[in-house]
C-alpha positions as a printed Julia matrix, in Angstrom:
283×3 Matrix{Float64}:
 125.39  114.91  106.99
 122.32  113.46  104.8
 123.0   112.89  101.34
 121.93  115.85   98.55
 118.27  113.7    97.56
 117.55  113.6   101.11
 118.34  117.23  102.19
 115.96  118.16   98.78
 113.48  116.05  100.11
 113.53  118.03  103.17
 113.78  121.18  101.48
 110.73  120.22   99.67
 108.81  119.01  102.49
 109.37  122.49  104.68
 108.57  124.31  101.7
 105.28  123.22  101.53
 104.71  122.95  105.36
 105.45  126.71  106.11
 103.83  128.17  103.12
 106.52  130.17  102.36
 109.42  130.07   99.71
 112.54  128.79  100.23
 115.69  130.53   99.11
 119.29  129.47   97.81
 120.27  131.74  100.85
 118.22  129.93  103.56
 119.14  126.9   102.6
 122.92  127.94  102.64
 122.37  129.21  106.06
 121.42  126.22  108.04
 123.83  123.89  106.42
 126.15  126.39  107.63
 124.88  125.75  111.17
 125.56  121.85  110.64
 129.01  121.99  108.97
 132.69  122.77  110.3
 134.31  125.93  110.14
 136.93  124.8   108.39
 134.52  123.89  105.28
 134.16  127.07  103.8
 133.32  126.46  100.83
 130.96  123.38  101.6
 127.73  125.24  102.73
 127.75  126.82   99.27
 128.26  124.06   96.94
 125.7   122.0    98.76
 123.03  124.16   98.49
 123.5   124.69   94.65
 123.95  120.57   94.28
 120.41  120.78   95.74
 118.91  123.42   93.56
 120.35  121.51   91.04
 118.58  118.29   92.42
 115.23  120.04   92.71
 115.4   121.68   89.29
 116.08  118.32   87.82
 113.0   116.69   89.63
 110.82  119.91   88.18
 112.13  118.53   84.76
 111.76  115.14   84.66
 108.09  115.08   86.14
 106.38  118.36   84.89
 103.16  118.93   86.21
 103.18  116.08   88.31
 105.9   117.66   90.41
 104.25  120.15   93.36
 106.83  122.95   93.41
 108.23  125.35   90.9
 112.43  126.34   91.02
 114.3   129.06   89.33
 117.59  127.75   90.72
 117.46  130.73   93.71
 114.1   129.9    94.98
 111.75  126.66   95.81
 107.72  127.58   95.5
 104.92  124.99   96.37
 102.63  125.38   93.85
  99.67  122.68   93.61
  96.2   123.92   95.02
  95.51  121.14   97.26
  98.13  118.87   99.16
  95.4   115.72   99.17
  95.86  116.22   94.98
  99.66  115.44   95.09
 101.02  112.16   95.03
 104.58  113.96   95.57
 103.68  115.6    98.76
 101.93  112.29   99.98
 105.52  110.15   99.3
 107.29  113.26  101.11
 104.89  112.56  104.14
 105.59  108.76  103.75
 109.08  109.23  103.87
 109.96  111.91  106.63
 107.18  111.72  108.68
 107.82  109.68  112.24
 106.55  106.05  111.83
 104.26  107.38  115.07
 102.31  109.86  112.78
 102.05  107.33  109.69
  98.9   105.01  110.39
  98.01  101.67  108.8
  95.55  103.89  106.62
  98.84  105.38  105.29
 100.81  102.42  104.81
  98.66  100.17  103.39
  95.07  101.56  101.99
  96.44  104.78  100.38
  99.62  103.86   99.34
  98.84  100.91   97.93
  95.93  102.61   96.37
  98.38  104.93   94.44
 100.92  102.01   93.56
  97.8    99.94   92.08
  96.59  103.29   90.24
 100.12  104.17   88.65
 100.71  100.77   87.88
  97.58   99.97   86.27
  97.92  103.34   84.19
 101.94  101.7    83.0
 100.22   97.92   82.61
  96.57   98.44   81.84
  94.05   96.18   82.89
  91.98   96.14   85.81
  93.01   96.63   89.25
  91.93   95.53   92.33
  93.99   95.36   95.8
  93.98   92.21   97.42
  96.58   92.84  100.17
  95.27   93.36  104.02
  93.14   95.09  105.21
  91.4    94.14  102.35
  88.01   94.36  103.74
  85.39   97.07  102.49
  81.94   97.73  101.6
  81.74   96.18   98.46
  84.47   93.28   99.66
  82.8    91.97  102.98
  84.19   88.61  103.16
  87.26   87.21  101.62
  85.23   84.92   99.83
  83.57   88.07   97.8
  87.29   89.07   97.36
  88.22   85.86   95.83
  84.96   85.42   93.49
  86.32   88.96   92.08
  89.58   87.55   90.82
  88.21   84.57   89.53
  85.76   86.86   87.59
  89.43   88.66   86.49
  91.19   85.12   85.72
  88.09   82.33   84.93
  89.9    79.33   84.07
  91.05   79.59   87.91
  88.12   77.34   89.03
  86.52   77.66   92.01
  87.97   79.15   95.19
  89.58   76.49   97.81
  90.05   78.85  100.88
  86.69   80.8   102.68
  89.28   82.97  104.84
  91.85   85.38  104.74
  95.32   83.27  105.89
  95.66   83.95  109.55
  93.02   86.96  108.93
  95.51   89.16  106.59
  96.38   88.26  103.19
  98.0    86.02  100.56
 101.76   88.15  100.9
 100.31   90.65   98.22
  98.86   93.7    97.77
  97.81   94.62   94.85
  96.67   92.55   91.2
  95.96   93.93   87.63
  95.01   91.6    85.03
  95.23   92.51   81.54
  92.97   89.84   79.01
  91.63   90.14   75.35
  88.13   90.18   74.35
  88.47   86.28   73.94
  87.94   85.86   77.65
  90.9    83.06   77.22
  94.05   82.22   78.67
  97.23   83.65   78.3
  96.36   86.57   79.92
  99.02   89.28   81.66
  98.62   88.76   85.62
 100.84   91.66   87.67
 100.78   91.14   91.88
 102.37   94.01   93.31
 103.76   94.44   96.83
 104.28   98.23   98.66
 106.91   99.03  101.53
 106.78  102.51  103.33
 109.79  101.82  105.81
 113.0   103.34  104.88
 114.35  101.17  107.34
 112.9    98.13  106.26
 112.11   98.3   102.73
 114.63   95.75  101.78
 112.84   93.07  103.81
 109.25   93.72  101.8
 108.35   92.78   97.89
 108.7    88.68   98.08
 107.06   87.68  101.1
 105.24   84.7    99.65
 105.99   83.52   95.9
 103.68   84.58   92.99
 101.85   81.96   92.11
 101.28   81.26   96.4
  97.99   83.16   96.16
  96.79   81.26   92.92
  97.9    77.78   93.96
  96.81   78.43   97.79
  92.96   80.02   96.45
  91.81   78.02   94.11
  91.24   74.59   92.37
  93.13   74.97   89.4
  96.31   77.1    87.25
  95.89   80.89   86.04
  97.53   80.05   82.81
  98.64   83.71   81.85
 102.15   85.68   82.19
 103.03   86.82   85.72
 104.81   89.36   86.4
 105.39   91.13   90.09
 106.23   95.03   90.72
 107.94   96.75   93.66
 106.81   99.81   95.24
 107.86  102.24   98.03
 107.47  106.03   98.19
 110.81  107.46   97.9
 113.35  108.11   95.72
 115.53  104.86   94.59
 118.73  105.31   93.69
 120.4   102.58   91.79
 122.29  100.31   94.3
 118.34  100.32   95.7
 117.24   99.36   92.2
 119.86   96.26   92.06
 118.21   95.57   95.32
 115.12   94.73   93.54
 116.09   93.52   90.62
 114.3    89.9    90.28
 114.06   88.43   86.84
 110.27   90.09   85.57
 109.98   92.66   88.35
 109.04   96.45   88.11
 109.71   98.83   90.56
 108.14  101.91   91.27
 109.8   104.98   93.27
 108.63  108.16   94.08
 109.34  109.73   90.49
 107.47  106.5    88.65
 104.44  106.97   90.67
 104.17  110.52   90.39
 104.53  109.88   86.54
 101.87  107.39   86.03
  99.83  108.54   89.47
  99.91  112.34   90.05
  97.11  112.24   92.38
  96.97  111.26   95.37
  93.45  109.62   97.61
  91.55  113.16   99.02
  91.49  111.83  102.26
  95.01  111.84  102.17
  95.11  115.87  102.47
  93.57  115.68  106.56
  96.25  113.67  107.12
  99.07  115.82  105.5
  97.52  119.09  107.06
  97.97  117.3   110.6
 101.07  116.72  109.94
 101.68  120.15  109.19
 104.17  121.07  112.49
 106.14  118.08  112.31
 107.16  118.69  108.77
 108.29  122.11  110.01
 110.75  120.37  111.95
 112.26  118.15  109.58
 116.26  118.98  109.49
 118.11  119.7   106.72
 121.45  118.12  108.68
């Protein structure tokens, strides 16, 4: 049996699939289906633990949460699924690795880590991770000129290609300066994970200061810092997981708070999708 955060999850994610409500009642029913008969009570007291769990989400991120609850019924309520950053960690997180594409994983995702996190750090953004390559980044020389116009006293660049063709073991930087143009600045490099079976491998793959000392000629000079991100809920033996000495992480609920919205492109892929989450069990 999946724990109460999960079965919400699902709850959530049929709800908005089906277009339709979901009731204390229906929810009670098909735990029923998955439980002993010799658990009478259990069906019951599960399904108002998660009412309880999805009224508590609906509180601690307002508008940024998708779905209204009066504690008998779950609504989906946001006009557009591409809008919601929720519903795009939902998809993330139950949706067979099959149906989630490197688009997924890595552009979009990361694009809503970077945007959550710059709106908690400030600064400006600017994803470095792979595939990093876009209209306005052709090369991975342009990509490199771009931080050093972030971080100056960097010097020039050393490498004129991506390591092996992907990246320095980061996704994402923000640097946050003062009008003096001068060192100390703040320096954040994030890393995402999308696997719930593999999340705990991600978020160090190289050292911080591996794409500074590996890029260019000389030291950033600034504070460094590193965040975590992944797109579902963490619960605090996840946290301790994570826990390195001047590391953020970011679950579901943090990106939501600082990132409500989600890319639009992201809404073809949730509306594919559409069957599968109809699927997704509660047991």
């Amino acid at each position: 049996m999946k724990e109460i955060p999960e079965i919400a999850d699902a709850v959530e994610f049929r709800t908005w699939a089906s277009g339709q409500p979901c009731t204390f009642s229906s929810i009670k029913e098909e735990l029923e289906a998955g439980m002993s008969d010799d658990d009478e009570d259990g069906p019951e007291k599960r399904a108002q633990e998660i009412m309880d769990e999805i009224q508590a989400r609906q509180l601690l991120l307002g508008d940024a949460y998708p779905f209204d609850c009066d504690g008998y019924k779950v609504e989906f309520r946001a006009p557009a699924a591409g809008t919601s950053t929720y519903l795009f960690c939902l998809g993330l997180s139950l949706l067979p690795p099959a149906e989630i594409s490197n688009e997924q994983r890595s552009v979009q995702f990361e694009t809503v880590a970077m945007n959550a996190a710059k709106a908690f750090f400030g600064g400006t953004e600017l994803r470095i991770g792979a595939p990093w390559r876009t209209d306005d980044t052709p090369t991975y020389e342009v990509l490199l000129d771009k931080v050093a116009a972030l971080i100056p006293n960097l010097g020039p660049r050393t490498r004129n290609a991506a390591p092996e063709g992907g990246d320095c073991g980061w996704d994402v930087l923000i640097v946050k300066g003062f009008k003096d143009q001068n060192f100390p600045r703040l320096i954040v490099l994030g890393n995402c994970a999308t696997g719930r079976t593999d999340w705990m491998k991600k978020g160090m793959e190289a050292a911080p200061r591996y794409f500074f000392d590996s890029s260019f000629t000389t030291d950033h000079k600034s504070v460094l810092i590193t965040f975590f991100a992944v797109p579902f809920v963490m619960d605090d033996d996840a946290r301790k997981r994570k826990l390195y000495d001047q590391t953020i992480t970011f679950d579901r609920f943090r990106l939501c708070e600082h990132a409500p919205l989600s890319p639009a492109d992201v809404a073809g892929w949730l509306e594919a999708a559409r069957p599968i989450a109809l699927g997704v069990s509660f047991n």
